[in-house]
Structures are given as C-alpha cells and as structure tokens.
N, C-alpha and C positions, 0 to 999 in steps of 0.2 A: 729298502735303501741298501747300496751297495756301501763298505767301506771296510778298511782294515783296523785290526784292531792293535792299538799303540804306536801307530805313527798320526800325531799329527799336523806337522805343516810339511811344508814344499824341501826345506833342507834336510828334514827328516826322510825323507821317502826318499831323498837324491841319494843322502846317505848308506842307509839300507842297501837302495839297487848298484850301490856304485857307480851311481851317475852322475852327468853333471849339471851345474844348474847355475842358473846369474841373478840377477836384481836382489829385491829384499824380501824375506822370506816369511811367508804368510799361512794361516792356519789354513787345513784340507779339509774341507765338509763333507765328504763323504765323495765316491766315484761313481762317473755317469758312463756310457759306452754311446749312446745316444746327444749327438750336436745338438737335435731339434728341443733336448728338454735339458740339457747340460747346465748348472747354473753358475754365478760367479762363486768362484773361489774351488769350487769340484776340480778334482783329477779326470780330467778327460781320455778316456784309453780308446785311441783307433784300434779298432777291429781289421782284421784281411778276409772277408768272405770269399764263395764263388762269383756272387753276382753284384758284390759292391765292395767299397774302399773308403773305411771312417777314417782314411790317411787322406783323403779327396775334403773332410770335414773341419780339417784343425784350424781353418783362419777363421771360421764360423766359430768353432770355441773358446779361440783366444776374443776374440773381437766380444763374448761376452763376461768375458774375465775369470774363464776356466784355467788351470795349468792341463797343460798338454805333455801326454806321455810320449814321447815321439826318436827313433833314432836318428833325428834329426832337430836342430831347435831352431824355430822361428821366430822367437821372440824370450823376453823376460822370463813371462808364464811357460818356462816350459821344464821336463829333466829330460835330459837326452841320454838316451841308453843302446847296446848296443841292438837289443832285437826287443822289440813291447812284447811278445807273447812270453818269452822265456819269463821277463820282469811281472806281468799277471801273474803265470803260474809262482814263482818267489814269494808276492803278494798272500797270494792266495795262501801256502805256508805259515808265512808268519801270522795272518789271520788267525791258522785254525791253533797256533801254540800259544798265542798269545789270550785267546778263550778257553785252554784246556779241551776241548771238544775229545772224545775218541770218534777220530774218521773209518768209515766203513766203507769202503769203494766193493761196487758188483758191476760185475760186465760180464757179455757171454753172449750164445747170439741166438737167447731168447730167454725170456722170464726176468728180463731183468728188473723191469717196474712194478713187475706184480711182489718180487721179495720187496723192493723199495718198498709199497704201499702198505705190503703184510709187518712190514718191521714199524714203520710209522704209526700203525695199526696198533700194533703188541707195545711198544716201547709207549706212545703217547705225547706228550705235550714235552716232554724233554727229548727230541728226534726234532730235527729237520732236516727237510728234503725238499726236493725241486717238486711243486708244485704240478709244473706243468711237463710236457715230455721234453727236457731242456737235456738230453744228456752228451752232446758233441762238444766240441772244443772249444765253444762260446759256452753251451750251458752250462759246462761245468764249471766253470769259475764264477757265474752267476750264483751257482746253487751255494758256493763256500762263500762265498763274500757276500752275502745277503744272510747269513747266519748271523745270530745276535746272542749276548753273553746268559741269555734264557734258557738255551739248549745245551744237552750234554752231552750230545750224540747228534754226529754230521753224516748223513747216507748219501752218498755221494754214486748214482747212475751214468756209466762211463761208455758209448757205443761208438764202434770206430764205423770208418766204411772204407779206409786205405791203409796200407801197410804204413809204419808208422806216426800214426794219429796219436798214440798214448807216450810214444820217446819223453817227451818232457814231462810228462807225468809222472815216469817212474823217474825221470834224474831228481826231481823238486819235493817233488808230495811225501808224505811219510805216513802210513795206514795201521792201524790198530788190526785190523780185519779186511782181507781178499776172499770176495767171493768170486767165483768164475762156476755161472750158472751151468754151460755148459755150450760147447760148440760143435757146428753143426753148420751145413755148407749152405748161407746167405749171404748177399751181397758179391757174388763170384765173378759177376760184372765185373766188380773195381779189383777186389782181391786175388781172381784168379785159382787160387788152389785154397783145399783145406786149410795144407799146411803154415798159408799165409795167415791166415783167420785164426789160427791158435798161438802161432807165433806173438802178434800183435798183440792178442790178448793176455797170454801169460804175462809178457814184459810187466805189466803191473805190478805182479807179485812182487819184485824189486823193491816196491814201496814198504813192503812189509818189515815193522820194528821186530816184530821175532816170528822167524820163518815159518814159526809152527802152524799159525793162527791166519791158516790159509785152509776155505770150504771149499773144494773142488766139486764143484756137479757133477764131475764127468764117472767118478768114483762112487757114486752114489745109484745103485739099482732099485729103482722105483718103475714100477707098470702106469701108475699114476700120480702124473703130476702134481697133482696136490699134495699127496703124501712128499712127494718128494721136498715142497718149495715149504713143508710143516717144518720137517725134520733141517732145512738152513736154516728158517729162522731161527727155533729153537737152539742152533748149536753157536748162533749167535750171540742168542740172550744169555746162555749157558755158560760161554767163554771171557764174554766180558762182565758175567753178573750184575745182569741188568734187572731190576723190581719191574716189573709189567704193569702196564695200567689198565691192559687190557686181555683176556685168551686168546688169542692166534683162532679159535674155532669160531669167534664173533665176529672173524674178517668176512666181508661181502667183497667179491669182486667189482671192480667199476666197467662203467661201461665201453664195450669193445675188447673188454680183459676177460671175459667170463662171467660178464652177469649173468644171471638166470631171471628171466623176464617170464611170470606168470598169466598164462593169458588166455580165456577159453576154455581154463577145464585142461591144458599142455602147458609146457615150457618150452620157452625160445631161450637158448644159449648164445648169447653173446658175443662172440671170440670175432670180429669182425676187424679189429685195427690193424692186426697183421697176419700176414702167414707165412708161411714157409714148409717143406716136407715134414722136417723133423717138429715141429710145433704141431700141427695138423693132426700125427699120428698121436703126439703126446696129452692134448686135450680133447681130441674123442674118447680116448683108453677108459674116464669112469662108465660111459651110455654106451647101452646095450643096442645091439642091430636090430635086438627083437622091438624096442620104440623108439627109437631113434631115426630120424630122416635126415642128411648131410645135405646142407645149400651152400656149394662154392663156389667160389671165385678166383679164377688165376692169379698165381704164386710167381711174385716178380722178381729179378735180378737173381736167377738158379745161372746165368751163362748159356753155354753153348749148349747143355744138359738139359735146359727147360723141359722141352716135349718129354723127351723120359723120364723126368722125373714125374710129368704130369700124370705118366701114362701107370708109370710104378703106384703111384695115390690109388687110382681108381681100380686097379688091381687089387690093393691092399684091402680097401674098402668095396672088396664084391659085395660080402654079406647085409653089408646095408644098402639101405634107399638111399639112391641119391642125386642130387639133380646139379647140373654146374652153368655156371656161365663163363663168357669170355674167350675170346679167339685160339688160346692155348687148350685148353680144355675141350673145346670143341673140335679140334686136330684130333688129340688125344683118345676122344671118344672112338673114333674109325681103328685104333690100334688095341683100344684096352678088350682081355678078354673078359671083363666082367659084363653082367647083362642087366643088372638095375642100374643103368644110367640114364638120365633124363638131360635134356637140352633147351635153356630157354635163352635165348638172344638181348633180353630186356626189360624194363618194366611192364612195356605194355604184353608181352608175351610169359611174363610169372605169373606162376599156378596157385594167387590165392586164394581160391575157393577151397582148393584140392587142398593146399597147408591149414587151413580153417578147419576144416574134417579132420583131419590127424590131430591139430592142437585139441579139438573138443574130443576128440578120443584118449584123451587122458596121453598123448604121444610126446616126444621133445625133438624141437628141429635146431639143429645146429647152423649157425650161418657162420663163416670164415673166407677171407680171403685177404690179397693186399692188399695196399691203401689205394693202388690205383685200381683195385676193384667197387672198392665201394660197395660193398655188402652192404653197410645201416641202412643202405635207402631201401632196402626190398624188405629189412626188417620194422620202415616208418610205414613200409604201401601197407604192410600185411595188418597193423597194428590200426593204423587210422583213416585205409580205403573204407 
C-alpha cells in the first residue's frame, strides 16, 4: 500500500502542497496511481508516461470517489497544484521524515540492484527496497511511499536514461547516503556523451545532509567486482552503524545478476539481464580463460560506437572460448582479430551438446547480454532440452 506518512485528509495534503482545494474535507486512505484499482476516498496521482496518460484517467477516479491530484480541478475531489510530479516527489519527502528512515539513494550505470539486494541482504528486516526492478521516475516513488513505519532503512535504486531525469530528485529528497556505483558509456542512444551520463548522475549528490557520506565507485580500484560492490556495502553499514542481520559473504546473487547455476558436474554463470562493455569486462574478471567459456549476446544502446565497441569485447576476450550471437556481434566477428570466436544465429543452431561436454568437464559457461538479447532462453534450452 502506497501512502504518506502524517497527512491525513484532503486539506491536509492541499495544505502541505500548497494547493488548492473546495468542498468538505475528508480522510485519505492511502494513494493509488492506478484508475482501474483506485478506491473511494484514495489520492489518485496521474502519472505522464511514454506510452500512456493517467491524466486521460481522472473522471474514472473521481466518478469512484477518489481525490484527484491534478494541476487542474474537475471537481470537489480534487487539490489542484501546479505540476503532480514535483508534489509526488514533496510527498515522497515528507513520507521518509515523517518515518525517521535513513534514505540511501545508488545509481550508476551498472551494479546498482545487486548493492540494493547486498544491502537488503546485510541490513535485513529493518531495509526496504523495491522489490521488483522499479527504479525510474515512477518507481522510485513507489519504492518510498510503500515504505512502512517497520523499517529503518529506505534504499532507494535511482536509473536515468535522459539528461535530466533525477533534477527534482535532488531539489526534494534529502539522503543520508550517495552511492554512484560507477559510470560508464550506456544508454548513449538518449544521453549522447559520457559526460552527459555522469552529469545526471552526480546531481544527486545535492541530496546529501552531509557531503561527506558520498561512496564513489569511480574512486574505488577493484579487478573484481565483487570485491568491489563488498567493500560499498560495508562502508555503508560502517557509516551509518548499522547491526547486520546478516554477512554480506551469505549474499547469493539472483537470477540474471550473477547466479551461479550448478549443473553437470560445471557452472553456468548467470549474468544474462543486462550488459554492457564495461559490465561485461567487470564480471568475467573472477573466471579464468583456462575454464571458462563466454556465451553472448549483443550489447544495446552503445550509439553510433556499437560495432566498435563490439569489436573491442571480443578483442579483449581473445584468451577465452567464446561463442556470440546477434546481428552486432556477428559484424563484429569479420573485424575482431581474436580467433576463438564462434557464431550461432539461434536456438535451433546453439551448441548444446558441445556446452554439455564442457559443463561435465568440471568447466563454467558464462551467458551475458542485453535484455533484447535474451540470453536466459539458451540458458532454459541447455538446462531442460
């Protein structure tokens, strides 16, 4: 359940946003962003997506006797303000002061769910976090206003994909803890330059009550990833003295994050949700080339750069096996001067007899790529063909 904590009825929250409001003023059960499950007496917040408009939904919500958040008023049920997102994020604010929480924001443009999951992990039953992969401009206000006065610790996963996405983040929110895992040239489709990409993401720091208690990834020299994403969390726990419920060494990664899947006598590694150059290189670095075999899949939104980046991967990765899929990669192969590269078009054209032999050889196959690669399915043929 979404809602805020110490406002609650309709003048109260007019109050608060500075807004305005008419008829007679009645208690707020909680907020829905959702018309279709909205109920009576719920703050109804139109959302502005890409491909829809919960501003197209507000006579749906009044008509069930929701108040409607709207810079515009249709009726009784409503407080009219000047922009809904700026007044969410305000919301979202007084939410997290009004529970005490210390809020921990991480972004970066990679690792950011796995610190989230490691810290949820270490901290335990007093942590919450977004369950699910909610971390854009909608989920992040999800993740803080579905917080409940159980928790004592808000981790809050923050990903942009345009230059400023986080602006009203840093003017509203106020952070105990900035992590910026670390950046690194994804999504250059929309962002266009590095420099855009670190820009955006710095701006958070702003949020920060004392400057100090900022974890920079970028400052942190680690060959492996793990070690690296031990050493945030730890300086996490460490800063805000937090009692652990759990070791950080008991964290298992989830799936498509680095699980390590036992199977045959090998290990299959996991890493399949996303990719990118700089992720790629930074969770192969624990496995060795000597048992190690790479299965990937093209690395999306690199820009104008793709093919050379693809081409720099399988350069990088002579020393190992490795086999790729996907139209970029298959370009790529004709340029790279590495010579263990293999080429398979498909399911029906993947080699798993040949990966079956290596798993029972005591071997580990890494599968990676991006979401519109679809890696896990070559990881379900191999497992339950």
């Amino acid at each position: 359940m979404y809602y805020v904590a110490g406002l609650k009825s309709k003048n109260e929250y007019a109050e608060f946003l500075q807004g305005k409001t008419t008829g007679k003023d009645i208690v707020i059960d909680g907020i829905s962003f959702d018309s279709r499950t909205v109920k009576k007496n719920q703050l109804f917040v139109p959302l502005e997506g890409k491909n829809f408009s919960g501003f197209s939904f507000i006579d749906e919500a009044i008509k069930k006797g929701a108040v409607v958040l709207s810079n515009k008023c249709h009726s009784n049920n409503c407080i009219q303000v000047e922009d809904v997102y700026s007044s969410l994020i305000l919301l979202c604010q007084k939410h997290i002061e009004e529970l005490g929480v210390k809020l921990i924001l991480i972004t970066g443009s990679y690792g950011k769910t796995t610190i989230k999951d490691m810290l949820r992990h270490s901290i335990g039953s007093a942590c919450h976090t977004n369950k699910l992969n909610e971390n854009n401009e909608f989920g992040i206000p999800f993740t803080i206003l579905s917080c409940d006065a159980n928790s004592d610790y808000l981790v809050v996963e923050c990903g942009a994909r345009n230059v400023g996405d986080f602006d009203l983040l840093a003017e509203h929110l106020k952070s105990d803890v900035f992590i910026l895992t670390d950046v690194a040239a994804v999504h250059l489709e929309t962002f266009k330059t590095i420099e855009n990409i670190e820009k955006t993401k710095l701006i958070l720091k702003k949020t920060l009550k004392e400057k100090s208690i900022f974890i920079d990834g970028r400052q942190l020299n680690y060959s492996n990833y793990q070690e690296k994403n031990n050493h945030i969390v730890e300086s996490v726990i460490d800063k805000l003295n937090i009692s652990k419920e759990r070791d950080i060494n008991s964290y298992q990664p989830s799936q498509g994050r680095g699980k390590i899947i036992n199977a045959m006598g090998g290990s299959i590694i996991d890493q399949t949700y996303n990719s990118s150059p700089s992720t790629l290189i930074a969770t192969v670095a624990p496995y060795s080339n000597k048992n190690t075999s790479l299965i990937l899949g093209d690395m999306a939104e690199l820009g104008e750069s793709e093919l050379d980046q693809h081409v720099k991967i399988l350069d990088h990765f002579h020393e190992y096996k490795v086999w790729v899929t996907g139209p970029i990669f298959k370009q790529a192969i004709s340029e790279t001067k590495s010579k263990n590269v293999n080429y398979f078009e498909n399911e029906h054209e993947f080699p798993s007899a040949a990966f079956r032999l290596l798993l029972q050889n005591n071997e580990n196959l890494y599968f990676k790529g991006s979401r519109s690669s679809k890696m896990e399915r070559f990881i379900e043929l191999l497992l339950n063909d």
